[in-house]
C-alpha positions in Angstrom: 27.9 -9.3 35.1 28.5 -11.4 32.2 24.9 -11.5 31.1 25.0 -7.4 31.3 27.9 -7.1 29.3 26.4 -9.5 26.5 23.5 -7.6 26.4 25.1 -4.1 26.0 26.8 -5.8 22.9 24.1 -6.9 21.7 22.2 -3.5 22.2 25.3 -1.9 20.1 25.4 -4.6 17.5 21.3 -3.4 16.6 21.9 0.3 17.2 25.0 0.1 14.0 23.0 -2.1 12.5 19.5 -0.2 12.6 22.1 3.0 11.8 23.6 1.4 8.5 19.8 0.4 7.7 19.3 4.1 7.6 22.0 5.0 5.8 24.6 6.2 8.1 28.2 5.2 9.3 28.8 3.6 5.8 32.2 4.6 5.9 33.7 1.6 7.3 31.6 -0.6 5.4 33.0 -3.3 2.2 31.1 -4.0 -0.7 30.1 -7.3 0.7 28.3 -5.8 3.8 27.0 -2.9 1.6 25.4 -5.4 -1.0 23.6 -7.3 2.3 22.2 -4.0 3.5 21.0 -3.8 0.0 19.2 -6.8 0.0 17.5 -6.5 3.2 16.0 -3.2 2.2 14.9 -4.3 -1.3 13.6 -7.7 0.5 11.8 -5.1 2.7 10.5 -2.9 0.0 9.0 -6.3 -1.8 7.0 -7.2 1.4 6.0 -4.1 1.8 4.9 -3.8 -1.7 2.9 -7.1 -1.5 1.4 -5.7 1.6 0.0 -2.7 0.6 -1.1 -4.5 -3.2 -2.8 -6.8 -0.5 -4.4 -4.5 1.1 -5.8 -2.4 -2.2 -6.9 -5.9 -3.1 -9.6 -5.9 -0.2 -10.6 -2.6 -0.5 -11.2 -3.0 -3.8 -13.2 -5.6 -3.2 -15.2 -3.9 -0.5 -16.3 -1.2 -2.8 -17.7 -3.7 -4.5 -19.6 -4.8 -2.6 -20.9 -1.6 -1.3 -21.2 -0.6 -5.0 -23.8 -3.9 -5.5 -25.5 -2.6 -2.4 -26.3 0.9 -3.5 -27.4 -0.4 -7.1 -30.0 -2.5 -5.5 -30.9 0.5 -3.2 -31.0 2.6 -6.6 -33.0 -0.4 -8.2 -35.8 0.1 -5.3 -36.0 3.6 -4.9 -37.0 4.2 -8.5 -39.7 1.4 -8.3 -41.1 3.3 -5.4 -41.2 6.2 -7.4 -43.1 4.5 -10.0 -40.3 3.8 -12.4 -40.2 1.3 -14.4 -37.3 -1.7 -15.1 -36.9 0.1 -18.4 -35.8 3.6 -16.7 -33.5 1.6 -13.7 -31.8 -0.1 -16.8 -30.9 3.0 -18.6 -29.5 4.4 -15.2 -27.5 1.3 -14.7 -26.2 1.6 -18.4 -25.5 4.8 -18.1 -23.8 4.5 -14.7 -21.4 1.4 -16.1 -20.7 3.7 -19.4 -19.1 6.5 -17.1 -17.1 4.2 -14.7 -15.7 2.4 -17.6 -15.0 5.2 -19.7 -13.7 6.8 -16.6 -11.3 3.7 -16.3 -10.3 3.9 -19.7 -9.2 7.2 -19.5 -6.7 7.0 -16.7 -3.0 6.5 -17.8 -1.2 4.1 -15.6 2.0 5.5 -14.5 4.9 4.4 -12.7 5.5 5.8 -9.0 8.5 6.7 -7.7 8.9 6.5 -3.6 11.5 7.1 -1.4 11.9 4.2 1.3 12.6 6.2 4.9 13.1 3.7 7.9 13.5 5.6 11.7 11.7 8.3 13.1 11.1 11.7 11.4 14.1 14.0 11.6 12.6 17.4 14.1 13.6 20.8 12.6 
């Protein structure tokens, strides 16, 4: 009976926990416990952060690679068609010009999301 009992307590102890995580029964919270919760989320947010910076990272990088791919693909499709280097090179240029200028002209801008931990609220 003892073990059952601990572990009901336990299970309460996550469920408030889990429930001020999501920004409910507050109330009876101080300023110390509030700053805590505020920690764990922003330490939440930051690994989450990383995460996905981590995973743009890769795909990045995998475009890449696919991007090498189809320019050597390009490369051999115009010498079968009797192209020359000269014409592949001015495609390539060309090609380079409009990603870059494309890059160029995107502002960056800062992005605002809202952090929502639990499961969707049903209307």
């Amino acid at each position: 009976m003892i073990g059952t009992e601990n572990m009901f307590k336990k299970i309460e102890f996550l469920e408030v926990s889990k429930r001020k995580l999501l920004g409910q029964g507050l109330g009876s919270c101080s300023v110390e416990e509030l700053q805590e919760i505020g920690s764990q989320l922003e330490q939440s947010l930051k690994n989450i952060r990383a995460r996905k910076a981590q995973l743009f990272k890769e795909q990045i990088q995998q475009l890449k690679v696919k991007e090498r791919m189809l320019l050597e693909d390009n490369r051999q499709l115009c010498e079968k068609c009797g192209g020359s280097g000269k014409l592949w090179q001015q495609s390539l240029t060309k090609q380079r010009n409009a990603i870059n200028d494309s890059a160029q002209n995107k502002q960056c801008s800062e992005v605002v999301t809202e952090l929502f931990i639990g499961l969707p609220q049903s209307h």
